[in-house]
C-alpha positions, 0 to 999 in steps of 0.5 A: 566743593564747600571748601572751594566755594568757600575759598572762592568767597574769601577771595572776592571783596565782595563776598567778604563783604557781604559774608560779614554781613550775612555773619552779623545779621545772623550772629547778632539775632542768634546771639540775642534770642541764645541770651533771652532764652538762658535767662528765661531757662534760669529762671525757670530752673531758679523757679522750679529749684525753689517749688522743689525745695518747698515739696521737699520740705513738705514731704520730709515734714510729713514723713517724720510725723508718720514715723513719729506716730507710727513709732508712738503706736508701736511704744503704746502696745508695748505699754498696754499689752506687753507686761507689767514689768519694768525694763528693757523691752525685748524687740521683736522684729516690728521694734528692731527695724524703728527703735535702737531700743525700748525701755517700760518703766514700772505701772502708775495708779493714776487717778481717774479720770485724768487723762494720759500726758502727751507723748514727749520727745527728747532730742540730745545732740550727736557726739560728732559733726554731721552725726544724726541726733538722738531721738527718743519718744516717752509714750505714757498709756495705761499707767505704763511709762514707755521710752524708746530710742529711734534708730537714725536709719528710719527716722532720717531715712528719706533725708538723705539726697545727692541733688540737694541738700536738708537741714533739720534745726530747732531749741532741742538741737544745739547745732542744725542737723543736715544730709545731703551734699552742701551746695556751694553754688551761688545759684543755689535755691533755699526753702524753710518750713517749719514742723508743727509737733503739736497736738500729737506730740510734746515738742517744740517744732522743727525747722526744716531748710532745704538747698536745691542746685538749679541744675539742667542735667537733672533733665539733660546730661549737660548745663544750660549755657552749654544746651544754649550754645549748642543750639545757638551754634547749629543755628548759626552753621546752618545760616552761614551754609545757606548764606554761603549758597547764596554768596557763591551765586551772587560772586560767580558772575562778579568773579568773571567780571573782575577777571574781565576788568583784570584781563582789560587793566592787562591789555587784554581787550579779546577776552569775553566775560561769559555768565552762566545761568538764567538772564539777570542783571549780571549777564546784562551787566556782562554783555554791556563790558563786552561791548564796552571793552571792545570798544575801549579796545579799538580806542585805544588801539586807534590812540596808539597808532595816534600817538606813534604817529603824533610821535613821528611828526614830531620827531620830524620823520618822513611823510612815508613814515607817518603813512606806513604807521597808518597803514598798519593798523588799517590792515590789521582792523580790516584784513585787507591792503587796499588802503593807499594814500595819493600824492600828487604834485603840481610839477608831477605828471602821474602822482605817486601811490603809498601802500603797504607791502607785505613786510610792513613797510611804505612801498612807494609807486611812481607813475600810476594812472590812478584815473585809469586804476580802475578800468586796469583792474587796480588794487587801489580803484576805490572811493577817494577821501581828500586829506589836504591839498598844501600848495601844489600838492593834493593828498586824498586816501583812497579806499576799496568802499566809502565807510558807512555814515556815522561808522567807527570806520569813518570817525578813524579815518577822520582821525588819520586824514586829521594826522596826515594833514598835520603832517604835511603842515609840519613837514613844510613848516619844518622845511620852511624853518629849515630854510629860514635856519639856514639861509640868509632872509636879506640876500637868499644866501646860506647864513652862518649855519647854513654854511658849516652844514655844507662845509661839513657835508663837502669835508664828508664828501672829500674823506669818505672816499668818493671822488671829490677834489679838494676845495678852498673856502673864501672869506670875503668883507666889504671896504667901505661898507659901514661908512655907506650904512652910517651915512647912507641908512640901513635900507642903502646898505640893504640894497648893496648887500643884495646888489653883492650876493647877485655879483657874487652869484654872476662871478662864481655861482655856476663853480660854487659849492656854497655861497654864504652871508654869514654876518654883517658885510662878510661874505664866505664862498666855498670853490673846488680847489683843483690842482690848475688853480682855476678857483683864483680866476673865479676870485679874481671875477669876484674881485673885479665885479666889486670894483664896480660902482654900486648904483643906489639912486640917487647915489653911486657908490665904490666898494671894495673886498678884502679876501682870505682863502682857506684850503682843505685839508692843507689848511684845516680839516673842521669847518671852524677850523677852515672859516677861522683860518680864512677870516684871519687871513681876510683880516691880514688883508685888510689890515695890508690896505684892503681890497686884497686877497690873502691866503692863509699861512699858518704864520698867521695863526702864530699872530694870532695866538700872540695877539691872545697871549697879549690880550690874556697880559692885558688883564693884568696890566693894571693890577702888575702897574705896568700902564702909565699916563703921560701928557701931551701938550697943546699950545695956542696958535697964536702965542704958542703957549701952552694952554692945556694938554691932552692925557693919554695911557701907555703899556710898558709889557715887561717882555714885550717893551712898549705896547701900541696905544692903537693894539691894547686899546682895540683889545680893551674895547673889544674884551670891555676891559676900556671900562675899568682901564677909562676910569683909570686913566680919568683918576689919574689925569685929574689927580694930575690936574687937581696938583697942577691947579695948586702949583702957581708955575704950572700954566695948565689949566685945561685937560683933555681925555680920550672917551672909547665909544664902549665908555660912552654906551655904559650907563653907569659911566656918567655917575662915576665921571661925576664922582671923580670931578666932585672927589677932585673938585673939577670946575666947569670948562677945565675937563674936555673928553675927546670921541671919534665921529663914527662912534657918534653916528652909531646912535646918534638919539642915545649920544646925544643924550648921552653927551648932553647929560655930559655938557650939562656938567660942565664937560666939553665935548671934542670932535676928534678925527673930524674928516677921516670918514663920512661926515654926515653934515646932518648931524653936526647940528644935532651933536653936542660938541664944544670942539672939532680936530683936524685930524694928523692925516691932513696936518701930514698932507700939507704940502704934499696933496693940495686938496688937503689945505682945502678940507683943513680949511673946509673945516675950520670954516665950518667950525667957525660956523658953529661957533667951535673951536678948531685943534690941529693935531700931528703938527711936527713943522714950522710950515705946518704951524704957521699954515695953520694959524693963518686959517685961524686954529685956537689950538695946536698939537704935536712933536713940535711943540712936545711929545706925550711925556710924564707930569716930571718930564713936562716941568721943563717946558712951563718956562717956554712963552714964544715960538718953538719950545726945547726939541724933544729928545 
């Protein structure tokens, strides 16, 4: 039992604590008081040892006196009374037991009255080591000179000790004579006394020393420190049971505390800590963690099914589930299910009731009169707690009995009415992001994702084998639609894609399975493709709904479609594989004069794959020197000499010969490669014209050179122009950068920066293609323009269509107006010449005066001064 109490101690933090402080309270009191009380018994023992060694030297002194006289007695009655004889004297019993032997010497007259000598005594040294000396005594009485011998035995009789030791020393004795055990003890006690022979005796005195051990076991069996320890041992066990006693009764109850708080650290929230015993503090102490852990226990139960449901919203999982987790851990703190949730719509006539079934899930109750509950006996007829009401829809718990004010119930179920109305919230916010994520904020319309969403769903739909015909996917852009967004703003071009998506709905909204905007002005529609190929009369609906006039007041404007369809599975079987194959073919078609529908061959996806391959060549071209520059000519109207020249770049691909300009420049912009092949083109051209300056022959002194709207956006174009005109020394007036008008419109405020920054230089800035699109009048005042080209189209049309003359003329009227130049390009006859000239152009280029030929090619021509140059060959 000792032992498991001890065990119990050791165990707990505590009791080794407070056992090493009953250990050094007790052991440093017990130690101290066991040193004092060993020092204070050495001394004593050191001061009775020395009294001893005094007593004894007395004692000894006083017997060798009385056995020297008691010897002198015997020798003067052998001198009185036994003869008058010399010699040795016969010793009868008396003398045997004192002397060795007894000599009388012969009678003496002495005269009268002198008195007897004093008795002499003679002491000769023993022949060995720790041998008893010789003693003899000369005793004169009568006239009769006595001499006798002492026996060792019963002079040094009483000497003899086995506890100390006595010396014997004097001028008589040559070396100390001592008895007893020799005491090598450091702690040994000496005492002297001397042995006064006088007046009885004629001797020098005697010293006597005696050596006593200091030793407890003369009155105990063992030594002092041991007598010490031992006692000091038994009060140190006693203390250490008494204090264990105690330590046992103080870390019971801090045992079941720590088992407690072990038990709580587990999870473990049921266990009770129970005390034994009278009332104290440690069942106080007790009683407050029972409650205290009771209470952390329903914390953190309600924490957990706080945090699950906090997890469930997040994860976005439905409303039903976020009940359910509640549910739960009502049933099981109240025993009982008739707790329930009410939705109830705005659009629903009876709401519908959430509780829990006995297996643990959300069981979902329509139609039940919850007014009426109670009068029919309801399990769910109760006190109503409002949780949210979120639009049309109001959300309360119902609850067999209100909780108490102030309850534990009341704070949980305010912490659960707080989740679900999160929860709520969070459900709509998700279904509004899900509608913003999906579906176009301008039209109404499914947008990018929105759309693969519901293509995927109808490819499911098709191969999980329900009953689902295949269906077409139709990839419709507008005609026309930029130049109205450019002329007209962004908020016209928002009222037509609005007006768009309202015809789209019209035409095929009740066959659509899905209408999209899935980018800019492009439109994608999704249609069941049955076997009679009703779907095409629907695009064809589309179609001629587009043809009409979009009424945007002030302004009536015409739009047009062009449409490539896909369909599934013939022609793909993913949803980027259907949208890409659609939109190749609505790009065939726009690229076949727009306002068509196409549908998609895979020849079409072999076009494709050979426009990459061309634009993978494309990046290498510079580097292999497959580009070239050549120049074509420009000549006055007037004159026709040739005043300048325009420098453009060709593609001679080693398989594929000679490239368009029109196909490897739209890949180069769009691959951002026009800005490495740009500057390119630049060095060359002025590397040219810098050779041409020098040469007195050459009349070219103006250059022009094509700008992509790509080059113009970069921000770094202006400080590389600007080290090549300085690398070629480039004078003012003699580089001309040509750039379409729609690229000006894009962002006027920046290409009017831009441009400016340019002019500034010494650059002049042309106008080309003046004409083809919606030229907004209201910017022509703002660009920073030197020039304005009339663009070949026209040139081509004179002759042909009248009105053509008419807006060449437009133009030039309006350039002479703005103080502009004018250039004609596409000129290939005299007719066109001579029509252009006469409306006052400066410049003309085309065939008829050169084709772009190399710097070598064009040697042959700085000899022509008058009308038509060499024909081109």
């Amino acid at each position: 039992m000792r032992l498991t109490a001890a065990h119990a101690i050791l165990q707990s933090r505590v009791g080794r604590q407070l056992l090493a402080t009953f250990f050094v309270l007790v052991a440093l009191p017990v130690v101290t008081v066991s040193l004092l009380a060993y020092q204070l018994t050495e001394y004593a023992l050191q001061q009775s040892a020395a009294q001893l060694g005094s007593e004894l030297a007395k004692t000894v002194g006083i017997q060798v006196i009385d056995r020297l006289r008691a010897g002198e007695r015997l020798l003067t009655r052998v001198a009185l009374f036994e003869g008058d004889g010399a010699g040795p004297v016969m010793l009868d019993p008396g003398l045997e037991g004192v002397f060795s032997a007894v000599e009388r010497q012969a009678r003496t007259a002495l005269p009268e009255p002198v008195p007897h000598p004093p008795t002499a005594l003679h002491i000769t040294g023993a022949a060995q080591p720790e041998a008893a000396p010789t003693v003899e005594m000369v005793v004169t009485a009568g006239g009769v000179v006595v001499r006798g011998r002492f026996t060792a035995e019963h002079l040094w009789e009483n000497a003899q000790s086995g506890t100390h030791r006595i010396c014997f020393s004097g001028p008589q004795l040559a070396t100390p004579f001592c008895q007893g055990v020799e005491q090598q003890s450091a702690q040994a006690v000496q005492t002297q006394r001397e042995i006064f022979f006088a007046p009885y005796f004629d001797s020098p005195p005697w010293t006597v020393v005696t050596t006593v051990r200091p030793d407890l076991r003369r009155y105990f069996p063992i030594g002092v420190a041991a007598l010490v320890g031992n006692v000091a041992a038994i009060a140190f066990l006693l203390a250490l049971i008494a204090s264990s006693v105690v330590l046992r009764r103080l870390t019971q109850p801090l045992d079941a505390l720590t088992s407690g708080t072990r038990a709580v650290l587990r999870g473990d929230f049921t266990g009770q800590v129970r005390i034994r015993g009278k009332r104290s503090e440690f069942t106080d102490l007790a009683d407050s963690f029972n409650v205290m852990a009771d209470e952390v226990g329903r914390d953190l139960a309600l924490f957990r099914v706080l945090a699950q449901m906090d997890q469930a919203i997040i994860e976005q999982q439905p409303f039903d589930e976020v009940v359910r987790l509640m549910l739960l851990h009502l049933q099981a703190r109240r025993q009982d299910g008739a707790t329930g949730v009410v939705l109830w719509s705005s659009e629903a006539a009876y709401p519908r009731l959430l509780t829990l079934a006995p297996g643990g899930e959300a069981l979902q109750q329509e139609g039940i009169d919850v007014d009426s509950a109670e009068a029919a006996g309801h399990p769910l007829a109760g006190h109503d707690l409002p949780v949210a009401q979120l639009g049309g829809q109001r959300v309360w718990l119902r609850l067999p009995q209100p909780p108490a004010p102030g309850s534990r119930a009341e704070r949980e179920l305010g912490a659960f009415r707080q989740r679900l109305a999160v929860a709520l919230h969070a459900e709509q916010h998700e279904r509004q992001l899900r509608e913003r994520a999906t579906h176009d904020s301008l039209t109404g319309l499914l947008n990018r994702l929105g759309l693969l969403e519901a293509i995927e769903q109808q490819i499911r739909a098709a191969t999980d084998g329900t009953a689902q015909p295949p269906f077409a996917v139709v990839y419709m852009d507008l005609d026309g639609f930029k130049e109205i967004n450019d002329a007209f703003g962004h908020s016209v071009g928002d009222r037509v894609l609005r007006e768009v998506a309202s015809r789209l709905h019209r035409a095929a909204g009740p066959r659509a399975l899905a209408m999209a905007r899935p980018a800019g002005d492009e439109f994608v529609f999704v249609l069941p493709a049955d076997a009679a190929g009703l779907f095409r009369a629907d695009i064809d609906a589309v179609m001629q709904s587009l043809r009409q006039p979009v009424s945007v007041p002030p302004h009536l404007l015409d739009l047009g479609a062009s449409l490539g369809v896909a369909l599934f599975p013939a022609h793909g079987a993913t949803p980027d594989e259907l949208l890409g194959h659609a939109d190749l073919a609505m790009y065939t078609a726009k690229a076949a004069g727009r306002n068509l529908l196409v549908e998609f061959q895979p020849a079409l996806a072999a076009g494709q794959a050979e426009r990459l391959a061309l634009r993978h060549d494309l990046h290498h071209a510079l580097a292999a020197q497959q580009m070239f520059v050549v120049f074509q000519p420009r000549v006055g109207a007037r004159d026709r000499h040739v005043a300048s020249v325009e420098a453009l770049v060709r593609w001679r691909h080693p398989e594929k010969g000679m490239v368009p300009p029109d196909t490897f420049i739209a890949m180069a912009e769009e691959s951002g490669l026009i800005l490495e092949l740009g500057l390119w083109v630049l060095r060359q051209a002025l590397q040219q014209l810098a050779r041409w300056r020098a040469d007195p022959r050459v009349p070219v002194r103006h250059l022009s050179v094509n700008l992509s709207p790509v080059q113009l956006a970069d921000p770094g174009f202006p400080a590389a122009l600007h080290a090549l005109m300085d690398e070629f020394a480039i004078e003012p007036g003699e580089l001309e950068l040509e750039i379409t008008e729609g690229a000006l419109i894009q962002d006027v405020d920046v290409a009017v920066e831009r441009l400016s920054a340019l002019r500034a230089r010494g650059v002049a800035i042309a106008l080309d293609d003046f004409g083809v699109g919606y030229s907004a009048m209201r910017y022509l005042n703002r660009l920073p323009f030197d020039t304005l080209k009339i663009d070949k189209s026209f040139v081509f049309a004179f002759g042909v269509d009248r009105p053509a003359l008419a807006i060449a003329t437009a133009i030039v009227a309006l350039a002479k107006a703005l103080d502009k130049r004018v250039v004609a390009e596409g000129v290939e006859t005299q007719m066109q010449a001579d029509l252009l000239q006469a409306l006052e152009v400066n410049e003309l280029q085309g065939y008829l005066f050169g084709k772009p030929q190399t710097a070598a090619e064009l040697a042959r021509l700085w000899g022509a001064v008058d009308g038509v140059p060499p024909s081109p060959a």
